[in-house]
C-alpha positions, 0 to 999 in steps of 0.5 A, spaced: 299 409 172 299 411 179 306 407 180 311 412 179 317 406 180 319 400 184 323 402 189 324 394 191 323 387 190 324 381 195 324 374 194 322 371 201 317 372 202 315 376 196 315 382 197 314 389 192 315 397 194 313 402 190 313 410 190 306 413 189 306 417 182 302 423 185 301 426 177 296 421 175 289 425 176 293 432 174 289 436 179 282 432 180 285 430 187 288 437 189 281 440 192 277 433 195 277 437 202 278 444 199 279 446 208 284 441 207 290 439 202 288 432 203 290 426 198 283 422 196 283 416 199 281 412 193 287 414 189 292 411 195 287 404 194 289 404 187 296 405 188 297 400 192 293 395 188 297 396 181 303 395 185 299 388 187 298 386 180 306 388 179 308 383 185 304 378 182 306 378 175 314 378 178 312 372 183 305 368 180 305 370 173 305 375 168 299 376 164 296 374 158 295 378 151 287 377 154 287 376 160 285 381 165 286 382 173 280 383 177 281 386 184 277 386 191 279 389 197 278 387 204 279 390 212 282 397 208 283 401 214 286 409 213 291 411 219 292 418 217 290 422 211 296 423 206 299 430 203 300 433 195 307 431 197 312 426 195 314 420 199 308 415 199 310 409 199 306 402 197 309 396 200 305 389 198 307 382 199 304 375 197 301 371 202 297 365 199 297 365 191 292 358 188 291 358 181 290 364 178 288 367 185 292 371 189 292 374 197 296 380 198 296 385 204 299 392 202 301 399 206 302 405 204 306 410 207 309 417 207 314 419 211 316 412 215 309 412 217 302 408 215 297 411 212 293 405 210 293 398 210 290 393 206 288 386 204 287 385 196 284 379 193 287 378 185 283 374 181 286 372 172 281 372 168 281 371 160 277 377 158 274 373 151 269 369 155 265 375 157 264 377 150 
């Protein structure tokens, strides 16, 4: 998991902040810019895509034994590169949730500053109807 631990929740409107587990991957991101000791982007999306589907199983509903979040995400625009250090900060809040369907924007900051901004679509489905 690269959420370390919810740091908060709210309730209106739903809201999560999660800290960034930067030991997922061990080393596998230390040398993605060898000039430059820059976190990978990919790993930043990620996070902050696990701390959606916590949001939404506190807020819309928990997940079945067979069901499955599929994720998509839209308009992820990258603000600044993020450092191998602590202080990356996910915040995610639910802005429309129909169904089993959910919107949710995200930003990711480290040291009070966004490095990212994201908008994710979060779709349940039962994992037994694709075999």
């Amino acid at each position: 998991m690269f959420i370390k631990e919810v740091r908060s929740l709210s309730n209106s409107p739903p809201r999560l902040e999660a800290i960034h587990n930067f030991g997922v991957g061990g080393d596998m991101g230390k040398d993605h810019f060898v000039s430059k000791k820059v976190y990978p982007g990919i790993f930043v999306l990620e996070g902050c895509a696990q701390a959606a589907v916590c949001l939404y199983q506190k807020y819309v509903r928990a997940l079945g034994v067979n069901e499955v979040p599929l994720l998509a995400h839209a308009n992820t625009r990258f603000k600044k590169p993020v450092q191998h250090t602590a202080g990356l900060v996910h915040i995610v809040e639910l802005v429309k949730a129909v169904g089993t369907n959910a919107i949710i924007r995200g930003i990711s900051q480290q040291n009070d500053s966004v490095v990212m901004e994201c908008e994710l679509g979060l779709a349940v489905r039962n994992i037994k109807k694709f075999r």
